[in-house]
N, C-alpha and C positions, 0 to 999 in steps of 0.2 A: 348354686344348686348342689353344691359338693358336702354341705353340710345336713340337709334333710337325708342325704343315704350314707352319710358314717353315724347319724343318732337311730336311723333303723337298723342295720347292723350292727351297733352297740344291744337294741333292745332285743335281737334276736340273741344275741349271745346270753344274755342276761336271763333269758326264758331256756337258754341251753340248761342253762347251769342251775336255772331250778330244777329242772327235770333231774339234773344230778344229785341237785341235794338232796330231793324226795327220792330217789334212787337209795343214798344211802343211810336217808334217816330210818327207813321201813313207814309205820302208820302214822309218825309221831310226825307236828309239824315241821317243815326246816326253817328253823333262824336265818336272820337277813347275815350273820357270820357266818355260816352253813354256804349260805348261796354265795358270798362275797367270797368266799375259797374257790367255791367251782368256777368262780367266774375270774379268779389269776388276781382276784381285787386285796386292795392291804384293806380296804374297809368298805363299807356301804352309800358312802357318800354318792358317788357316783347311782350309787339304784337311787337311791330318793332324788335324784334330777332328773329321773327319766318317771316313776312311779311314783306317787302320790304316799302311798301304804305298801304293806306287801301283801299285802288281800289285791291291792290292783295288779300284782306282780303275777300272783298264783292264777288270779283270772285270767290274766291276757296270757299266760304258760299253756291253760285249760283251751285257751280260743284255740292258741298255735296248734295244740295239739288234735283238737278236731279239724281244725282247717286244711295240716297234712293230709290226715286222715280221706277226707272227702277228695283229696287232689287226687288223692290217689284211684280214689272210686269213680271219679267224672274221666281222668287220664285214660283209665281200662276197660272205660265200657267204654269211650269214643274211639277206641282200637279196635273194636270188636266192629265185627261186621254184621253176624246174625242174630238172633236172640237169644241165643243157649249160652254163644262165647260171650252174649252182654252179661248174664246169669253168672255164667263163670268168670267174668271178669269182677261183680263185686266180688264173688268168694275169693277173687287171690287179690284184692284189694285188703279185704278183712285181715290177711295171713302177708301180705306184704312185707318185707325188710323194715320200712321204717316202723312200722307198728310191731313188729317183735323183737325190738331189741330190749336190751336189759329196763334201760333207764326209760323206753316209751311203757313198757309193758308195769313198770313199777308206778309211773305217770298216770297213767289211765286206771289203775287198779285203787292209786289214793285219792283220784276226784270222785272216781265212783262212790268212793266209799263215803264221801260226803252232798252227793248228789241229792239226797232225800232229805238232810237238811237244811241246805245249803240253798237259797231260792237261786243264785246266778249261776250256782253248776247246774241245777236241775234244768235249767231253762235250756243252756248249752247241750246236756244229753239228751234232751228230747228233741232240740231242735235237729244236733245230729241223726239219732237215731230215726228220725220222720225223714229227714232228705235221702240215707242210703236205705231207706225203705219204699220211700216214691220208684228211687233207680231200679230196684231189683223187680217191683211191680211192673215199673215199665220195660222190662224188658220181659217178664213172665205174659206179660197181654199175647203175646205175639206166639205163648207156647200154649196155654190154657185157655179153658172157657173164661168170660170173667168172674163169673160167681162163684171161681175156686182158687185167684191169683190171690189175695190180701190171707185167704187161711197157708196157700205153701208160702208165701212171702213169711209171715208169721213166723212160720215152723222153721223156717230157711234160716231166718234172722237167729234163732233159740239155739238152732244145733251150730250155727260157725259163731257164737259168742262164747256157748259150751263148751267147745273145742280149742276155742282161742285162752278159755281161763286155764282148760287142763295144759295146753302148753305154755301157760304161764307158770302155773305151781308147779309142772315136769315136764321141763323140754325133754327129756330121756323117754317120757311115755308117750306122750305126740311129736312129733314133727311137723314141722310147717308142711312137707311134702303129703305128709301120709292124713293129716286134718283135710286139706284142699281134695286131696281122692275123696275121701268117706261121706263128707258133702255134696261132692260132684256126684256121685253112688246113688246113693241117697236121694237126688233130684232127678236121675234119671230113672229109675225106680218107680219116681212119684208120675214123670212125665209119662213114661210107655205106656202103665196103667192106662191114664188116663185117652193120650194120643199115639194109637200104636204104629201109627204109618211113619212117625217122626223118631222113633228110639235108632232107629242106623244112624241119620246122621247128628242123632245128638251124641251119640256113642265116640263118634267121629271128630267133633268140633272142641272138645274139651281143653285140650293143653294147650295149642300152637295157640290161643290169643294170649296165655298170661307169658308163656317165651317173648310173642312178639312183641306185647308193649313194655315189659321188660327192656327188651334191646333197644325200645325207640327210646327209654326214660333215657338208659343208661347212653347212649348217643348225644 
């Protein structure tokens, strides 16, 4: 059994170090030398025993990358207790640690950018995009009428992508901290309008779930 989890942790590392090489190539593709450096390798051999191509490399890199993604978003909304802090639990999923650092935020900026012609990225972004959209829906049923959740899901979805590109091209002008507020702002704004007996305690439930499932990850 010792050899099926040292060839997954090989392939995990292998998808690190894509992320790296697309990290440092910018738009342009990375060479299997490009990744065979990030990955401590003197050559490639080793990838093409685990990957077919590097088109199968880059897509299972793509998989990895939304599969964190979503852990992240299933993790913090089964932390949350009420509907607001599930609401607020995808926003600090979206702005999460692993999704801002250098090499995730460089990763997801150059599959995007080939999602539209690319049939198996496009498949991967919509299919993500449709799952942390069901989440935030179902947690928005519980604050909204229904014939108003799938338009502020929409909107919700629009401004923390927004926000997450502007903290990409300048972390100096967002912050992870100050994106997660303006959001949160912003949805409570949308809620009061709408339900005004419920703006105190949504007012109230915002921070302490992304603290909390923070401290459970990091435990």
């Amino acid at each position: 059994m010792a050899r099926p989890v040292k060839k997954l942790v090989r392939k995990k590392d292998l998808v690190r170090a894509t992320m790296m090489a697309i990290h440092g190539t910018g738009l342009a593709e990375p060479t299997m030398a490009q990744i065979s450096t990030c990955a401590g390798l003197a050559s490639g051999s080793i990838i093409s025993h685990y990957f077919a191509s590097k088109e199968e490399l880059l897509e299972q890199t793509y998989r990895e990358l939304a599969t964190v993604f979503m852990g992240e978003v299933v993790f913090r909304v089964r932390a949350a207790r009420t509907p607001i802090e599930k609401v607020e639990a995808v926003v600090a999923a979206v702005f999460a640690p692993s999704q801002t650092t250098p090499e995730a935020v460089s990763a997801w900026l150059w599959f995007w950018s080939r999602a539209a012609i690319n049939s198996t990225y496009g498949q991967i972004e919509r299919t993500t995009y449709a799952s942390v959209r069901d989440e935030l829906e179902a947690a928005l049923r519980g604050l909204l009428p229904k014939a108003n959740v799938a338009d502020v899901a929409e909107g919700m979805l629009a401004l923390m992508y927004g926000l997450w590109l502007r903290f990409a091209l300048d972390p100096g002008a967002v912050d992870v901290a100050r994106a997660v507020r303006i959001t949160m702002d912003l949805v409570r704004i949308r809620l009061a309008a709408q339900v005004p007996s419920t703006s105190a305690s949504i007012g109230r439930s915002a921070k302490p779930v992304a603290l909390r499932a923070s401290r459970r990850q990091a435990a």
